[in-house]
N, C-alpha and C positions, 0 to 999 in steps of 0.2 A: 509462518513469517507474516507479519502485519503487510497488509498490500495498499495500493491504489487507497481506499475508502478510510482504513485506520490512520496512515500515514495524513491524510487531508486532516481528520477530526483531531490528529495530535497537533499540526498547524494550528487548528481555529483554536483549541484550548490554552496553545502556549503564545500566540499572538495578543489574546487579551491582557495575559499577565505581562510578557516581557517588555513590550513595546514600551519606549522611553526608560526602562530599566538600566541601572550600570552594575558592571560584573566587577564587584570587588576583590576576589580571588576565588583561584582554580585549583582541586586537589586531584592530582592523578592515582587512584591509588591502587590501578591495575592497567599495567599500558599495553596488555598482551591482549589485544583484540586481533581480529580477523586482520588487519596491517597495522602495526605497533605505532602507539600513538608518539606523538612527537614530540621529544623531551623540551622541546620549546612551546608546547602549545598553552602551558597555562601564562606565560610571560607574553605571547602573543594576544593575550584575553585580557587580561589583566587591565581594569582601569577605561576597558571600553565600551560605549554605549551599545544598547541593541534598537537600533531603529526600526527593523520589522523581519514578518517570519515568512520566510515563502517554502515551495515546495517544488520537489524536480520529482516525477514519479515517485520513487520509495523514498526519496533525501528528505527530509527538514533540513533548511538552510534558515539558519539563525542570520540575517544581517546586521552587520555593527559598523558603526561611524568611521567614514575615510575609505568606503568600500569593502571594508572585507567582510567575509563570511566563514562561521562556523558551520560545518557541514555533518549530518548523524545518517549514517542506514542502520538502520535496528536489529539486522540479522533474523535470526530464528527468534530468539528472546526478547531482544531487547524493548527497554519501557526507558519514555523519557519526562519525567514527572516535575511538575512544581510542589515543591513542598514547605511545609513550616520546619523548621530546623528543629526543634521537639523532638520532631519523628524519629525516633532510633533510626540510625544507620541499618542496612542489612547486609549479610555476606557477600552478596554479587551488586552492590553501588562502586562501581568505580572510576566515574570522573563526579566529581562535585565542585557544583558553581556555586560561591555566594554570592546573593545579590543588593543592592544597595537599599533594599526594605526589609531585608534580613532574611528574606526568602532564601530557598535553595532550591536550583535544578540538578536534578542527581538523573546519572545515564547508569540503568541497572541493567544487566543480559548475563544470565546465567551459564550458556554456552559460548561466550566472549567471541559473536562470532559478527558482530557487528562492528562500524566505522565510526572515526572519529576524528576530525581533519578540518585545520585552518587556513584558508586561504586569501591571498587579496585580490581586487576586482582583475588587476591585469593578470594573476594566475587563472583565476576560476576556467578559463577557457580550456587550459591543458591539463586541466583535472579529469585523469583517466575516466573513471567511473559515471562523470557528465557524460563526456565524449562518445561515448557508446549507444549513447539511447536514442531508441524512436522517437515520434512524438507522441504528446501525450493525447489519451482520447478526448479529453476534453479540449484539445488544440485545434485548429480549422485545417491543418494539414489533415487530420487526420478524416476519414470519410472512407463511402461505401468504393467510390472511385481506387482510393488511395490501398486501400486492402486487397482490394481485385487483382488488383495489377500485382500485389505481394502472394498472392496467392499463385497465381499463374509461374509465378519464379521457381512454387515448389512441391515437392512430391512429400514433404512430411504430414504427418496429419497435425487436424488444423488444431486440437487443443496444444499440442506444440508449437507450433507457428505461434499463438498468441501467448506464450509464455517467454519467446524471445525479446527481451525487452526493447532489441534494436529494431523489430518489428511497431511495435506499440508498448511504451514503456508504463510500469507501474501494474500490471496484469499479472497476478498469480494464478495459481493450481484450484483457488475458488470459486475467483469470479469468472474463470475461464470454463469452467464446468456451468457455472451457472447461466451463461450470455449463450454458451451452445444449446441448451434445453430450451432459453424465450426464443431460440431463433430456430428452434428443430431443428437442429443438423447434431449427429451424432461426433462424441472427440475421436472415435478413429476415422473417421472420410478423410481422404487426400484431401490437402489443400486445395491443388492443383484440379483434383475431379469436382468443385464444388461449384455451384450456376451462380451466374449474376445475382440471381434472388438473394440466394440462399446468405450470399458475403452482404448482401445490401442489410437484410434480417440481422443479421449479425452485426455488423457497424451501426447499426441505428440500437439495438440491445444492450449493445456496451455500455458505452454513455447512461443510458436512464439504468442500466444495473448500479451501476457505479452512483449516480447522483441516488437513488433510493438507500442503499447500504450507508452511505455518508449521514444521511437524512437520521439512520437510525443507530450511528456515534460507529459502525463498522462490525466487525465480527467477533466475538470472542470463543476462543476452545478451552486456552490453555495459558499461555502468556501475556497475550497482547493487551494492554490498558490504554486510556485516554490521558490526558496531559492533569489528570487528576485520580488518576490511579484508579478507576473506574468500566468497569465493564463493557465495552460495545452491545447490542442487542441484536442485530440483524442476525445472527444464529438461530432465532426462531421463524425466519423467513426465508432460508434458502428452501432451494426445491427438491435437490440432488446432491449437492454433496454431501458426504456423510452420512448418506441414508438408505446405504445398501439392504435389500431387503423390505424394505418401508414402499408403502403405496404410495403413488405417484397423487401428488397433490390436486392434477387434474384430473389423472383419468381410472386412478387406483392400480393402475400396473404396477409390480415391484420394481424400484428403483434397482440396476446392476450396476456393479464395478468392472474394472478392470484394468490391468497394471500396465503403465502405458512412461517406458525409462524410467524404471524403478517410482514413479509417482504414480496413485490411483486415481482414476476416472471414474466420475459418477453418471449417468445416463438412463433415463426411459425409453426401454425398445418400441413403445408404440409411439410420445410425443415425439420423437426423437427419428421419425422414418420417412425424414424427407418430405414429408406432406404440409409443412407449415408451421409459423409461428406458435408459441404459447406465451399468456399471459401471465403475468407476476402468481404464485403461489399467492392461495389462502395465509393468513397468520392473524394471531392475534392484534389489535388495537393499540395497545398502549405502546407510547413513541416519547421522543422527547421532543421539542421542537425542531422545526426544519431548520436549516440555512442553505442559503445559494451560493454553488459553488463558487470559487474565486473570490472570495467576499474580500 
């Protein structure tokens, strides 16, 4: 599921293209997503500008003129592309925008397990799905203070804690394995059992996890593309996840897993023992260029 750092880099790629763009029409042409899209939404789009692209944890929100917003979560698969209309169609494209350079944004997700929902300024408030979330890490609510205290609420362990998105929104099963490894603390420790240090390590890791992976377009395994149907790279830079068995980048221990509510945890029994931070993994050079986040 594209997290935190892909969902950003789909923002910066479709924010250059959309911005001042008009949606000349909308084809639904599979409305059986994860909540069935709404037989009104292509007449709700219809004819309206897109002033700018912002982002709510996993959402791209598409803004358009007079307040309203188109709203995507990507699910497990989903990819949301700008294209030249050329481009053959594929089996799982099924919302298609045209847009008034003849451009097209097509929303493909093979397991239709993603959103797709129109709303205007004075709804957006009572949009379930907003309403739930933490704040984001890169928001100033959020800090070593702010987690402590969420910590102390709970006895689950803490790569679950950071997977609650009402905790800290936008954090998956990735980056959640990997903020534990820069901050040494293993994903089964109680929340609740872990020191000031340890959450301070950890709230300061997040953030620069997160701003590096964006730096290098996000992660790619299997699905996940950029607003130009292009790979993420930061896969050759994580430390631990997915690398059960593989030497620990810093200290050659093999990396372990283990199944932690049906999701795997990846961890270094040595970096990982309470004794202290780790520094970003070795990886290869070649990057694409940076951007600051909130640009």
């Amino acid at each position: 599921m594209p997290e935190l750092p892909e969902v950003e880099t789909i923002r910066r790629g479709l924010r250059k293209r959309l911005r001042g763009r008009r949606i000349e029409q909308v084809e639904v042409l599979e409305p059986r997503l994860r909540v069935e899209v709404d037989g009104r939404l292509a007449s709700r789009l219809r004819g309206r500008a897109i002033v700018d692209v912002g982002r709510r944890a996993k959402y791209v929100l598409i803004r358009l003129e007079d307040g309203g917003v188109w709203l995507f979560h990507l699910g497990m698969s989903g990819k949301l592309i700008y294209v030249d209309p050329a481009l053959p169609r594929q089996k799982h494209d099924h919302i298609v925008a045209r847009l008034d350079n003849g451009a097209e944004l097509r929303y493909h997700d093979p397991r239709r397990f993603g959103l797709s929902l129109v709303a205007e300024k004075t709804e957006l408030p009572g949009v379930a799905q907003l309403g739930r979330l933490g704040p984001d890490p890169f928001d100033r609510r959020f800090s070593a203070g702010y987690l402590y205290a969420c910590t102390r609420k709970s006895s689950r362990r803490i790569r679950d804690l950071l997977l609650d998105q009402g905790i800290v929104a936008g954090i998956g099963n990735i980056y959640a394995n990997e903020a534990l490894y820069r901050a040494g603390v293993r994903p089964t420790a109680r929340s609740r059992r872990l020191t000031r240090a340890e959450v301070g390590r950890l709230a300061a890791a997040i953030p620069e996890l997160l701003r590096e992976a964006i730096r290098w377009c996000g992660t790619s395994f299997s699905d996940y593309r950029d607003a130009d149907d292009r790979f993420g790279e930061f896969q050759s830079r994580l430390a631990v996840y997915g690398r059960q068995g593989e030497p620990c980048r810093m200290c050659g221990t093999p990396v372990r897993r283990v199944v932690l509510g049906n999701r795997s945890a990846f961890y270094c029994p040595a970096c990982q023992a309470g004794t202290g931070p780790r520094s970003a993994a070795s990886a290869p050079r070649r990057r694409r260029a940076p951007a600051a986040v909130g640009e």
